[in-house]
C-alpha positions in Angstrom: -18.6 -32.4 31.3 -22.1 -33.7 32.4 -20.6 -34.7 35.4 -19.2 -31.0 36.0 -22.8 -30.0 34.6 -25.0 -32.0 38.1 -22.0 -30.4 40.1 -23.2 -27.0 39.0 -27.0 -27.9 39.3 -26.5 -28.9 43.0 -25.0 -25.4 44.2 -27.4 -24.0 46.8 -27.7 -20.4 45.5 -29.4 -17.3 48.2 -28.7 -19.7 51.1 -29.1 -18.1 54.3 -31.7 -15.3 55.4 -31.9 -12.7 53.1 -32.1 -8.6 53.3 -35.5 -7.0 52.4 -35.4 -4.0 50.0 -38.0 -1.6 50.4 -38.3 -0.1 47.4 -40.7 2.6 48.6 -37.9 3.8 51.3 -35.2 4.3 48.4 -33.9 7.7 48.2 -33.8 9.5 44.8 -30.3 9.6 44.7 -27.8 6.3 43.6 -25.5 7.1 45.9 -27.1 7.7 48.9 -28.6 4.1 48.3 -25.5 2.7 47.4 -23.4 3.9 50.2 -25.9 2.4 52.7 -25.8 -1.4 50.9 -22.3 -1.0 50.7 -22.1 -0.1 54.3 -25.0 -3.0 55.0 -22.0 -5.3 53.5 -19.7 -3.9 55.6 -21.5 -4.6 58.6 -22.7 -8.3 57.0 -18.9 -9.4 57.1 -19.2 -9.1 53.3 -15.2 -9.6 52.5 -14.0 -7.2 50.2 -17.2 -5.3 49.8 -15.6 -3.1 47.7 -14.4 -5.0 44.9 -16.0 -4.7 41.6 -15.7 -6.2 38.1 -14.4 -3.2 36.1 -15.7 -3.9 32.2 -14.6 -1.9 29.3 -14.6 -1.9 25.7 -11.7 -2.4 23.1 -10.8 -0.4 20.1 -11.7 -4.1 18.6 -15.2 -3.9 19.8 -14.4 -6.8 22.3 -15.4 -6.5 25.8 -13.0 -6.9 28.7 -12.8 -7.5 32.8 -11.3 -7.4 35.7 -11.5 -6.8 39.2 -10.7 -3.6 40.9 -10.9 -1.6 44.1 -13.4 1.3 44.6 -11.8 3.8 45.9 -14.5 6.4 46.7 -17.8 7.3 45.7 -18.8 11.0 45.5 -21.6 12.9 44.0 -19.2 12.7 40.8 -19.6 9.4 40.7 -17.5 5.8 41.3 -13.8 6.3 41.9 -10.9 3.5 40.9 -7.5 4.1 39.9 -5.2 2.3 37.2 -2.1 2.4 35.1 -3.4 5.5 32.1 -1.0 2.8 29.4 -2.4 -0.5 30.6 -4.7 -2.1 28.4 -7.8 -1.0 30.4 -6.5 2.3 30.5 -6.0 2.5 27.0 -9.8 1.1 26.9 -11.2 3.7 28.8 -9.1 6.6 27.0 -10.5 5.7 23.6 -14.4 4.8 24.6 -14.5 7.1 27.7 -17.1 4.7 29.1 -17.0 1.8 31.6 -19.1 -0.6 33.3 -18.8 -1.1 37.7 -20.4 -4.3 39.1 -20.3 -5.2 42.9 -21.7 -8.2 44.1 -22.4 -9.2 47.5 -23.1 -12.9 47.5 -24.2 -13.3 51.5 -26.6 -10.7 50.9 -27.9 -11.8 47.4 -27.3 -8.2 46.4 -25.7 -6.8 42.9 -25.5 -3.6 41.4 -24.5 -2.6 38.2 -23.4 1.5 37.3 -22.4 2.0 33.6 -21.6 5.6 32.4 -19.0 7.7 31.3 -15.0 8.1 32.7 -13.2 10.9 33.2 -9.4 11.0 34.1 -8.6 13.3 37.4 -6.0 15.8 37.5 -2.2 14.8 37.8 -2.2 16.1 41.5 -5.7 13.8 42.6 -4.1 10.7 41.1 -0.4 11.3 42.4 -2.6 11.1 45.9 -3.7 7.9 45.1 -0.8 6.8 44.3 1.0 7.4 47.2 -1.6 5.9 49.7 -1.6 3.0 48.0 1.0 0.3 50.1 4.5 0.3 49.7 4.4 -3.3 47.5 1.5 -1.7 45.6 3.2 1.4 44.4 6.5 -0.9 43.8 4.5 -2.8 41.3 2.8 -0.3 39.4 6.0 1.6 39.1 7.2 -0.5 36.7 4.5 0.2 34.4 4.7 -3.2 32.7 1.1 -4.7 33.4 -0.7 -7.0 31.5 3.0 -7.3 29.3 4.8 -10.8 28.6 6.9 -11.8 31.4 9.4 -14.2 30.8 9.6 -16.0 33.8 8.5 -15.3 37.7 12.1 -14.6 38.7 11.9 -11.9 36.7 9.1 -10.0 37.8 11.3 -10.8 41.5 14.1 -8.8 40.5 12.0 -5.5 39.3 10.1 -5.2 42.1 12.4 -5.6 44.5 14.7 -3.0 42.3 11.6 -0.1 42.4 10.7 -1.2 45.8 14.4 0.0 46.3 13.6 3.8 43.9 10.3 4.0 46.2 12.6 3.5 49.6 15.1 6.1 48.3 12.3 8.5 47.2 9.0 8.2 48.9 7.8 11.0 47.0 8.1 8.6 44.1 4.9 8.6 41.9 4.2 6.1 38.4 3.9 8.4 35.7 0.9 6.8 34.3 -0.8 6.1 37.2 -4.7 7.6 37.0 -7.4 8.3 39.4 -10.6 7.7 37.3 -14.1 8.8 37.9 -17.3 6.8 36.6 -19.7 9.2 36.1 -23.3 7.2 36.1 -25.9 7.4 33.8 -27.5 4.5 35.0 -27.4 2.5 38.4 -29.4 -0.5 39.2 -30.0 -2.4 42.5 -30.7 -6.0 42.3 -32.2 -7.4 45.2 -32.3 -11.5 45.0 -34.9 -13.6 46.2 -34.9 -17.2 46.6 -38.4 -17.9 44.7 -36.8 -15.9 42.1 -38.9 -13.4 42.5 -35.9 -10.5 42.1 -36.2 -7.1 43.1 -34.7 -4.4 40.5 -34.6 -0.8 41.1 -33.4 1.5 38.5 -31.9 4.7 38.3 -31.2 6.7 34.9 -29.7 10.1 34.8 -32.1 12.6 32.9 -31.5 16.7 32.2 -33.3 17.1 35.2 -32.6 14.8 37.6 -32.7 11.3 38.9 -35.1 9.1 37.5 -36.1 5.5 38.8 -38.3 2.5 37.9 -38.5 -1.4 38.4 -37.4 -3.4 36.2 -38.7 -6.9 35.7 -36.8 -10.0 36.8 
């Protein structure tokens, strides 16, 4: 363990040249901003700028997380989908609220959006659904996620067997399958610096507006 500890020590953390972030320049909306570091990731060769730790709360109180894809951002607010009966969407029905964080490691940039969810219409989530890939919708079909599985084989057979129902029907859609929206009552950009000297920008949603602030390192 102390061995693993100097391992850990030695990791060169916001190597490379680093973004500024002009804090005077940021536009009063979260969005706006967020779509352009997004976009700066993009461009950056960021992989998979578009993942995010999805976190969510448990009937239990305990938290959970997990990785998930954005699949839009509007003016509503931070789109991903999931299954409504698997354990995160059982999370989100009964606290309504969720955590998004993206991380962009190359760029030593994070942000953090927490707010409330809201479920989209049967029609916006059977979209969603059906643009996903052809393997994708196959495994949500089943409807089985985050269940025990008694061996890989198994999980084999069932795919191939809805991949087979989605084939027949392409009009096919998973009966649980949600398109959620994040609405934000609070987004914060974390700019990093390698003095330490971290830039955080913050954004909380008021009756009237928008309004922002730094927040110390």
């Amino acid at each position: 363990m102390s061995d693993l500890r100097e391992v850990l020590r030695e990791i060169d953390v916001f190597a490379g040249e680093l973004p500024d972030f002009d804090v005077s320049g940021a536009p009063g909306d979260p969005h706006e901003l967020f779509t352009e570091w997004l976009l700066d990731a993009l461009r950056s060769g960021v992989r998979e700028p578009h993942a995010m730790t999805v976190s969510t709360t448990g009937l239990d109180g305990n938290p959970s997380a997990r990785v998930l894809i954005c699949k839009n951002v509007t003016p509503d607010g931070w789109q991903f989908a999931a299954d409504a009966g698997s354990r995160k969407g059982r999370e989100l029905t009964g606290s309504g609220a969720a955590a998004l964080t993206f991380y962009w490691s190359p760029l030593a940039r994070q942000v953090r959006v927490r707010g409330t969810v809201v479920a989209g219409s049967p029609e916006e989530s059977a979209a969603d659904f059906l643009a996903r890939s052809p393997g994708a919708r196959a495994e949500a079909l089943l409807g089985r996620q985050s269940t025990p599985l008694s061996d890989l084989a198994a999980r084999d057979t069932d795919v191939r067997a809805a991949a087979e129902r989605i084939a027949a029907d392409p009009g096919l859609v998973a009966p649980g399958w949600t398109l959620y929206t994040l609405r934000a009552e609070e987004v914060e950009f974390w700019q990093g610096d390698k003095e330490r000297r971290h830039t955080r920008l913050d954004y909380r949603r008021t009756d009237a507006g928008w309004e922002r602030g730094l927040l110390w390192p």
